[in-house]
C-alpha positions in Angstrom: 172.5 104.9 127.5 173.1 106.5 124.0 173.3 110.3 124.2 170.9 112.4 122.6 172.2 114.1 119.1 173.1 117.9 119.2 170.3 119.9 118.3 170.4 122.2 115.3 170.1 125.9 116.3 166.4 127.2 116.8 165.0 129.5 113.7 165.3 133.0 114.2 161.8 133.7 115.0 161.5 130.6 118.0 163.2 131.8 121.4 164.7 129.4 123.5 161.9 130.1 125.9 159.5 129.2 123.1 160.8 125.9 122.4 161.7 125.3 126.2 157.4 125.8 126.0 156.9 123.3 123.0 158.9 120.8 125.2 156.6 121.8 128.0 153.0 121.2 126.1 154.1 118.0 124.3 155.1 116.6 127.1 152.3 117.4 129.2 149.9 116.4 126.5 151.8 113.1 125.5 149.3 110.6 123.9 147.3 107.9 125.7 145.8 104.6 124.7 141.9 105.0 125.6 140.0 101.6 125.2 136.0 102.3 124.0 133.5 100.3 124.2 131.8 99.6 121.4 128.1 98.2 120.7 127.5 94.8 118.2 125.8 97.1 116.0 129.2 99.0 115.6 128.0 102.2 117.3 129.6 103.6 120.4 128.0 101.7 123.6 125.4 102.9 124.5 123.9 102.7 121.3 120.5 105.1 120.8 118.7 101.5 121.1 120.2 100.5 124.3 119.5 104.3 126.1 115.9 103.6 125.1 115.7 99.9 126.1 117.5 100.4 129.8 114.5 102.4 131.1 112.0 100.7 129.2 113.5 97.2 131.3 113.9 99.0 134.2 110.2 100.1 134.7 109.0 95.9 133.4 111.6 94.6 136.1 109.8 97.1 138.7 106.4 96.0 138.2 105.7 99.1 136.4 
């Protein structure tokens, strides 16, 4: 394992409590591959078209 560089000294104004918190949040909020569904039209799935077909079907395959 390589060892991580020395750190240059904080700014006056950021406590080492401050940055011990940065640390904290980023790590905590660390990005995150999210797949989404997406319609043939290009829209988000459910398109507006779908939400209005689905009940429309649902009622036909009822017998309504």
């Amino acid at each position: 394992m390589s060892e991580t560089p020395p750190q240059p000294p904080p700014p006056d104004f950021l406590s080492e409590e401050d940055l011990d918190d940065v640390r904290d949040v980023l790590s905590a909020h660390a990005p995150m591959r999210v797949a989404v569904a997406s319609c043939s039209c290009g829209q988000a799935y459910p398109c507006l078209d779908v939400q209005w077909a689905r009940p429309i079907k649902q009622v036909a395959e009822a017998g309504g």
